[in-house]
N, C-alpha and C positions, 0 to 999 in steps of 0.2 A: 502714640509715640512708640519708641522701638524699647521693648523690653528686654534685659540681658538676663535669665533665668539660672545665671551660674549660683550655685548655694542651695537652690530652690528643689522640696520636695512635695512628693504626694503621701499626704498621710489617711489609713482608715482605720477604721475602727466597726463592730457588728452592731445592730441597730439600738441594742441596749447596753453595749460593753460602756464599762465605766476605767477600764486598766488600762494599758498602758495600748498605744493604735502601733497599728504597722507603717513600714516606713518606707520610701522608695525615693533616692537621689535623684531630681531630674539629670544635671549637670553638677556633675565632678568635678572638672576642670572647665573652666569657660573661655571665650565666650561662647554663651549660647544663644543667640539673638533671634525675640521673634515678632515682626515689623507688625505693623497693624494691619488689623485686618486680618492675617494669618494664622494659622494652626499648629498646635502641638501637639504628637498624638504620642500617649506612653501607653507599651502596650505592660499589661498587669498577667497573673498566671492564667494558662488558658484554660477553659473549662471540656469536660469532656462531651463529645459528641459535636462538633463541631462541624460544618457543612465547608467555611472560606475561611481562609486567611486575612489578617489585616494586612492594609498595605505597610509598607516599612515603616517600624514606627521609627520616632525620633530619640523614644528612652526607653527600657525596661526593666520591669519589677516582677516582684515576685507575689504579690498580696493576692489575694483569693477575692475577687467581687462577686463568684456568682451567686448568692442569696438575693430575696426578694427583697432583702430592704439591709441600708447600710447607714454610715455616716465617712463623707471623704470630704478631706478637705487640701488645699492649696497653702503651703508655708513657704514665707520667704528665706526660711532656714530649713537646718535638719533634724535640730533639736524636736526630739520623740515628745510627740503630744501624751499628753494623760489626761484622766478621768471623762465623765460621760460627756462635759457640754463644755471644751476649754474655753476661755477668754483671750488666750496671746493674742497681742497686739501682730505678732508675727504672720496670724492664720487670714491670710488675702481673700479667700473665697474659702465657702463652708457649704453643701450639699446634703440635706437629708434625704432620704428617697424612701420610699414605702411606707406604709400605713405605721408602721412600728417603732420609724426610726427618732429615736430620745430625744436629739436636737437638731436643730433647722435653722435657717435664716425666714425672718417674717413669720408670718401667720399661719405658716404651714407645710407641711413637706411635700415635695417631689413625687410626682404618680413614680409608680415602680414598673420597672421594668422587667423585661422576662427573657428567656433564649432565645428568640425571637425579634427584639423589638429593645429597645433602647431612649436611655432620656434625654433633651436635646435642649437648649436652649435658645426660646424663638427667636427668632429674624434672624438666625444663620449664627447667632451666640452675642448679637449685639443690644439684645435684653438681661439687664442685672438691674432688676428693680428693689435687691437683700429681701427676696420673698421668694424662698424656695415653689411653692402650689402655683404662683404665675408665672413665673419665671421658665417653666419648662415645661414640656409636651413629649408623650412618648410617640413613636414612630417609627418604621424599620431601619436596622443600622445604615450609616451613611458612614465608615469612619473616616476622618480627612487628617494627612499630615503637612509637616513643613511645604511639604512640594503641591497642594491640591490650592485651586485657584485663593485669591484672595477675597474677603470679605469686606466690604465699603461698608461702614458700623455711620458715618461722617452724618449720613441721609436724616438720623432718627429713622422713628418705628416704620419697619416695612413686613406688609404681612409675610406669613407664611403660606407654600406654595405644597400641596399635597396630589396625590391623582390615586385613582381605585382602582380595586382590580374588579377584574370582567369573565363572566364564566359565559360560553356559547356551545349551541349544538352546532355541529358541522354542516352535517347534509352532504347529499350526494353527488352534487354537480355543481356547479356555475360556483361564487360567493355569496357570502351572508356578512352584515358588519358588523366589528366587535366595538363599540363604542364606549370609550374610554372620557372619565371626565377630570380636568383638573380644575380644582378648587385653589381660589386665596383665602387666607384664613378671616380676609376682614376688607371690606373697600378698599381702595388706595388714592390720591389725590392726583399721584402722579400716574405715567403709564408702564405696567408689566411687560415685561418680556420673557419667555423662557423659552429654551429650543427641547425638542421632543424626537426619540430616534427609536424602532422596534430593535428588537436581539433576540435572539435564539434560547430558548429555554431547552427543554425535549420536542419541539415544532420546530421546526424548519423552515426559512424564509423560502419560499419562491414552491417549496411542494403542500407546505401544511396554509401559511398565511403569507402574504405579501410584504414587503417594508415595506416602510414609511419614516418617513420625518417631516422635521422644517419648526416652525418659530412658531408659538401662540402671542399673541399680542393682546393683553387688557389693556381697553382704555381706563381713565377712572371711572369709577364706580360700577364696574366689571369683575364681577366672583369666579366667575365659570367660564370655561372654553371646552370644547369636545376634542378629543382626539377619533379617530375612526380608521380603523386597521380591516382589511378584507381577510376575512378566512376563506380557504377553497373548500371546497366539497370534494368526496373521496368515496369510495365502495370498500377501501381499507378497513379490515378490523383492526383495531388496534385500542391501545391502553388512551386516557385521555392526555391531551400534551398541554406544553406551555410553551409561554413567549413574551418578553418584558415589552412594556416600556419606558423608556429612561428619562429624568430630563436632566435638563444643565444648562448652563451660560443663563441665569437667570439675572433681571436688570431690576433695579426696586424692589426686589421682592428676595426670600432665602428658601431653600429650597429645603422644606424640612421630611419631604418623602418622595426622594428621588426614582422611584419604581413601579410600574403597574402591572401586577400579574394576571397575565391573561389563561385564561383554562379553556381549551376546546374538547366539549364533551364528545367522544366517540358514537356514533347510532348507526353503526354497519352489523348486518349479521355477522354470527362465525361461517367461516368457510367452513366444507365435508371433505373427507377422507376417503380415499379409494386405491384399490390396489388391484393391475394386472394379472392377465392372464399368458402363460407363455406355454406354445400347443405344439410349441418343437425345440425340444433342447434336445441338442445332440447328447450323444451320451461318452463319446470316448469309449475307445479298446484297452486303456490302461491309467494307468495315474487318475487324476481330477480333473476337472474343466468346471468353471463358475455359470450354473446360470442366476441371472441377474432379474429381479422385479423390481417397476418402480412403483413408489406409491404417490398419488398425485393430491396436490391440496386443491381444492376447487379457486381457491381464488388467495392472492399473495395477504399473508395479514401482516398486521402491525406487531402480531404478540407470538410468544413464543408457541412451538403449538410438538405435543410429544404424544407419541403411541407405539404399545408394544406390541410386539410380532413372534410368532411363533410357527415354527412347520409342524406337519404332520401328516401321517401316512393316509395315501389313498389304494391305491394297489403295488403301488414301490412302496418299499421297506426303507424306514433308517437304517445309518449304517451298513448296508449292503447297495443301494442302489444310490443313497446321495447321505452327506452328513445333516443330524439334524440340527436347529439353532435357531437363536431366538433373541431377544434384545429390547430396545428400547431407542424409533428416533425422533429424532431432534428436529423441527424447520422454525431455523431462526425466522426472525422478520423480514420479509421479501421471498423466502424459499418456496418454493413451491412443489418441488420433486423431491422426492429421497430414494436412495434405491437397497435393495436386500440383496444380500449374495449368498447363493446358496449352491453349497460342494457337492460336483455330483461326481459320482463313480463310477471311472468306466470298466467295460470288463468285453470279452474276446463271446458273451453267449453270445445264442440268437434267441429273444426271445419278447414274449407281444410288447407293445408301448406301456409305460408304466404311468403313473401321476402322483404327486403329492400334494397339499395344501399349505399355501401362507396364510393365517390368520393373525387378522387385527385384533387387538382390545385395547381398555382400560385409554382410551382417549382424555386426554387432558381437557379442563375446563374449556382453553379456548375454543376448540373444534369437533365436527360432530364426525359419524362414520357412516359413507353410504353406503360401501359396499366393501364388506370384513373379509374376505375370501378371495384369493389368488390359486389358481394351478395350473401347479405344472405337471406335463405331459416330456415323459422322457423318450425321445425315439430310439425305436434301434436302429444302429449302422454298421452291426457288423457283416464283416466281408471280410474274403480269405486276403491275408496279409501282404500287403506291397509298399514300397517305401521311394521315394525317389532322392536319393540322396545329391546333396550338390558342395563344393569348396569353393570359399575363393581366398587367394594371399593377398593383401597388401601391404605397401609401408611408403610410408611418407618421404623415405632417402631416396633423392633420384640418384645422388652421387655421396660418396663415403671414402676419409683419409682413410689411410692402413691405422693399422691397430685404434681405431673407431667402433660404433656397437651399429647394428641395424637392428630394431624392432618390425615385427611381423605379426599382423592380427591375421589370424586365420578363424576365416568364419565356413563355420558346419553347417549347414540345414538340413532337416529331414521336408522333404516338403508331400508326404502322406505318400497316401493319405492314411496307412495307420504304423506304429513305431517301427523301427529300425531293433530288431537283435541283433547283439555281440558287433557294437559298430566299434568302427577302428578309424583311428584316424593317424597316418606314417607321415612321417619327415624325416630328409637326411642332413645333415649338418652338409652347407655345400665346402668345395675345395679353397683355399686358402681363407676359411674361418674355424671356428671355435665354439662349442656350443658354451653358455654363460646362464639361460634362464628360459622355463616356461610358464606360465601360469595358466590350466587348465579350468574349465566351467564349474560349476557344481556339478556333482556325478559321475565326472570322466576321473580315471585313474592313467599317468601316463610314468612310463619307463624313458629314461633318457640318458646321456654320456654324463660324466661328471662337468663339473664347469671348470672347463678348458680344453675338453676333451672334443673327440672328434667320433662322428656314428650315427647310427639312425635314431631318431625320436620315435617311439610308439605310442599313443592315448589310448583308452579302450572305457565302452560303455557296455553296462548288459545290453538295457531298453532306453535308447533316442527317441524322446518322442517328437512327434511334428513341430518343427520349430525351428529357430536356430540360435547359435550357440557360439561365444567367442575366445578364443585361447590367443595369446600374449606371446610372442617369442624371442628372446634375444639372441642373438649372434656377434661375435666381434669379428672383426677382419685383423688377418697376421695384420701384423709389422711391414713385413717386410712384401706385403704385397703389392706388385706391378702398377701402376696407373693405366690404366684402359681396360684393367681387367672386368669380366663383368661376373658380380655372382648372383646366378640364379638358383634360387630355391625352391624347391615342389615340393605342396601337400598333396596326397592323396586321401579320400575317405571311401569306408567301405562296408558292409554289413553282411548277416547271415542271412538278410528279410531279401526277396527278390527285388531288385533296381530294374525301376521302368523305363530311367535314361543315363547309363553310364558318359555317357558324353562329357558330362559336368562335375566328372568325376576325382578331376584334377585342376593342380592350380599352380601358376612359376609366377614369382614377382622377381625382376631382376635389377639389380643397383651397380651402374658404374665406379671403380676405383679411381679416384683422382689424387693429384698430390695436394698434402698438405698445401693450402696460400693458394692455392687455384681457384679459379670462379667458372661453374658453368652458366655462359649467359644463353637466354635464349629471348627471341621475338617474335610476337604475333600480329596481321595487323588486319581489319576487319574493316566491312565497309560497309554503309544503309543511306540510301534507300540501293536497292540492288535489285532490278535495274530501275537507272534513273533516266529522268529525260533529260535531253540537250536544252543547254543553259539554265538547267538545275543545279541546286547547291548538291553536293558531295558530302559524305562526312566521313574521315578515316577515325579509326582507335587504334592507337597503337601500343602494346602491352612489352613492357621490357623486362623480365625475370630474370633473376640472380639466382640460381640453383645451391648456391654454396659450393663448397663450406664456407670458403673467406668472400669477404669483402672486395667488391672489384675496383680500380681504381684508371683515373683518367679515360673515362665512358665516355664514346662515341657514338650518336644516332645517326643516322642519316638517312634519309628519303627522296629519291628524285622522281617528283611530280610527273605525270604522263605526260604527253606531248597535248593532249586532246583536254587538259584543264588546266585551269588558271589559279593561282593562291588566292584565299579569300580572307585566311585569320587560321591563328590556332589558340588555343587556351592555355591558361596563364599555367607555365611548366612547371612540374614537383619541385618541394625547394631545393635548392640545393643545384639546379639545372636552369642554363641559359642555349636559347634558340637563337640562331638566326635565321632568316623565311626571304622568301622572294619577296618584295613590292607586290602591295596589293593587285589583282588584275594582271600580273605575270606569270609565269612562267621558270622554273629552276629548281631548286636543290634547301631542302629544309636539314637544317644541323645543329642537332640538339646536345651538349657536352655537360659532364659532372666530373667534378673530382674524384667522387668514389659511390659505387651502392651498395650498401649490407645485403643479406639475403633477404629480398621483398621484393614487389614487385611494384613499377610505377606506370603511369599510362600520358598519353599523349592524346590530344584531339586537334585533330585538325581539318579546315575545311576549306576547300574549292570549290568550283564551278565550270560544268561542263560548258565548252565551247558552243556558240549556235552557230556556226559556219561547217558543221561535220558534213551536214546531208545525212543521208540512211546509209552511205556505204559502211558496214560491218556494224551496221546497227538492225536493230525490229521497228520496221516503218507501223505505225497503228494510228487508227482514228484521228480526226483533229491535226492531221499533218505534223506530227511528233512523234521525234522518234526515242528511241531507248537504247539507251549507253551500257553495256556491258562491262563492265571493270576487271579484268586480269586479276 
């Protein structure tokens, strides 16, 4: 029947206390109703070190259970229990547990339970025979609240349903089976069923072991059923893993240990350690340059795998010919490479190749070392000084109101091959703008007008070295300047080092003036296969751009079809945009309108079919008597 638990507490008390027990109100306010068959789970203080969370409980308190052994009991009231073994007629249920504990129901107290493991009452709690020692079984937690299925108690006695765990060697290849057994606690008359499903521990379905599930079925008089889960085989090193099995939806039977932990014992060697050789590192005329070594793991492991590294001098010096450094890495699980960076100096001698040393050590347990010793070999490349300097301007404004900003990235490269001295890089504020802002690279120092002002920009570097480098420009346009006017702007760059191709020595990006609420529209339209054959399909794209600034409104497309193909279809138009098209297999005029288009750009497809009545005139007659259509 359905029980209303409003009033109703949990009281305990320590295996020996005789004073007064702790208290914890199920339901406060009620109703608290809980049907047959069903659970109530209060969760009590938690204890420390704890791995999961209980699911929601339905009450909680604050009492301390974790000790080996206790006395808790169930009151239909709240009235606080006292002394060692109470009598109320009020106490529903009474629970001793552990070797120690003072008072019990029946003949004997409750196995105790540990952090680990939990005391249960068989056939899923539909045993209360008032004898604590039979009445319950410990077993790994299962907690269940109001919401976890219900219990059919109606049956009388149905065993309990347990399963083992399973420890396996992996192996190298193919599978091996990890064979899992569930047990019922006792015969049964009737027939069991329990469904069984694998899950992920630290193993992995599908790369460490396989699922599996589905139903066991005992008939009567049936204890046992196998479970059988395949493990793969690996060359993985790695730590050993796990992987549950579950069960549930149990018929006749209660499910007093829902879990089977499977263990796959690792038996792969450790992988070796090894580290490159690098027999041509440039050396650079100035500044640094990285050369890089990588160190290789012989084969990906499962475990973390770390080694230190150190440089040292072979006939290159630290500090003069490279920095020295040294460290500690890391290769997670699956890594296999790692790499060292090591700073090298460059300098304007001429003088023999140099070398220095990477040494490994102190290799972590997981991995061994085959080969400790990396070098490098520093080449010389010096040569008497040339640079090939190049600029380019650009900026995104094709067109620009008056008193609007234009940004310009001006990109510098030194392109070698060895630095640039006393590089310069000039700009003039052009005619009807304003200089507003620049922001130069690291290392360039530049001179410029104030902001609003009008004059040349200067930037300057001692030593550019090969590379390149980006500087930010703004400009605003007057007011009061013209529509159609166009401003262009030139960088120039330049140095003391000799230029192998002044060609590329300059750069104009130029941006139309328009008036505010204008639209620059522009169209593209493209065709493939090109060429095509007669009485081939066609495909046009047709690209429509809005340049800005504003918005354009009451847009018109239009397209008339050649004379020499027929409409076939076009694609469903940008929203916002209706077509009208020729009839399929004719000939005419495609007209595409919108109310308005922002600054984007939208595209059109459409497709015909070349005529087969052309003949080859103003075509390429080829092979196979077909010819090929040329498209304007």
């Amino acid at each position: 029947m359905t029980v209303d638990l409003s009033g109703y507490s949990i009281q305990e008390v320590s295996d020996t206390g005789t004073g007064t027990w702790a208290t914890t109100p199920i339901c406060s306010s009620g109703p608290c109703l809980i049907n047959p068959g069903k659970y109530f789970l209060v969760q009590e203080a938690a204890g420390a070190g704890g791995t999961q969370n209980l699911p929601t409980p339905d009450a909680t308190g604050t009492i301390n259970l974790s000790g080996p052994a206790a006395k808790v009991a169930l009151v239909s009231n709240t009235t606080t229990l006292t002394g060692g073994c109470p009598t109320s007629s009020a106490i529903l249920d009474l629970v001793g547990y552990g070797a120690t504990a003072s008072c019990f129901e029946g003949i004997g107290r409750a196995p105790a339970p540990s952090n680990t493991t939990a005391d249960f009452r068989k056939s899923g709690g539909c045993v209360d025979t008032n004898d604590n020692s039979t009445d319950f079984v410990v077993a790994a937690p299962d907690p269940r609240n109001s919401s976890s299925a219900a219990n059919d108690c109606t049956t009388g006695f149905r065993p309990d349903i347990t399963i083992n765990d399973v420890t396996v060697t992996e192996g190298d290849s193919g599978t091996i089976n990890a064979s899992f057994t569930v047990t019922l606690s006792a015969s049964s008359t009737q027939t069991v069923t329990v469904a069984y499903a694998t899950a992920d521990g630290t193993a992995t379905a599908g790369a460490d072991y396989q699922s599996n599930s589905g139903t066991l079925t005992f008939n009567p008089g049936v204890t046992t059923q196998p479970v059988t889960v395949l493990v793969n085989g690996d060359t993985l090193d790695e730590v050993n893993e796990t992987f549950f099995v579950n069960l549930s939806n149990a018929t006749n039977a209660a499910i007093l240990d829902p879990q089977g932990l499977g263990t796959i014992t690792d038996n792969d060697p450790k992988p070796s350690l090894s580290i490159n050789d690098l027999p041509n590192i440039t050396e650079g005329d100035s500044g640094t340059s990285t050369a890089t070594f990588t160190v290789r793991l012989s084969a990906a492991s499962g475990q973390t795998v770390t080694v230190n590294y150190a440089t040292a001098d072979g006939t290159a010096t630290a500090g003069s010919d490279y920095v020295a450094t040294n460290g500690t890495l890391t290769f997670n699980p699956g890594d296999t490479t790692k790499s060292i960076a090591v700073t090298i100096n460059g300098d304007t001698s001429v003088e023999p190749d140099e070398t220095f040393i990477v040494n490994l050590s102190s290799v972590s347990a997981t991995a061994t070392i085959s080969d400790s010793q990396g070098q490098g070999t520093i080449k010389n490349d010096d040569v008497a000084p040339s640079a090939d300097l190049s600029i380019s301007k650009t900026t995104p404004s094709v067109v620009v109101v008056p008193g609007n900003n234009i940004t310009y990235t001006i990109t510098a490269t030194n392109n070698g091959p060895t630095s640039a001295a006393n590089t310069a890089v000039a700009d003039t504020v052009p005619p009807n703008t304003t200089f507003q802002s620049i922001t130069p690279p690291a290392g360039w120092t530049c001179i410029t007008p104030v902001a609003g002002g009008t004059g040349p920009i200067n930037c300057s570097r001692g030593s550019f070295p090969v590379g390149s480098q980006n500087f930010v420009l703004t400009i605003k346009v007057n007011s009061g300047a013209s529509p159609s006017t166009a401003i262009s702007n030139t960088a120039t760059i330049s140095s003391d080092t000799p230029d192998t191709d002044n060609s590329n020595n300059s750069s104009t990006a130029t941006t139309n003036v328009v008036a505010a609420g204008s639209a620059d529209l522009s169209v593209i339209k493209t065709d493939s296969p090109d060429p095509v054959a007669i009485g081939n399909d066609l495909a046009y794209t047709i690209a429509l751009t809005n340049n800005g600034p504003a918005s354009a409104t009451n847009i018109t497309v239009s397209d008339n079809l050649p004379a020499q193909v027929t409409f076939r279809s076009i694609a469903a138009p940008p929203p916002g945009w209706t077509c009208i098209t020729p009839a399929v297999g004719t000939n005419g005029s495609i007209t595409c309108t919108a109310p308005s288009l922002a600054v984007a750009t939208v595209t059109f497809s459409v497709v015909v079919r070349v005529n087969t009545h052309l003949g080859c005139r103003r075509y390429r007659y080829f092979q196979y008597g077909q010819c090929e259509y040329y498209h304007d």
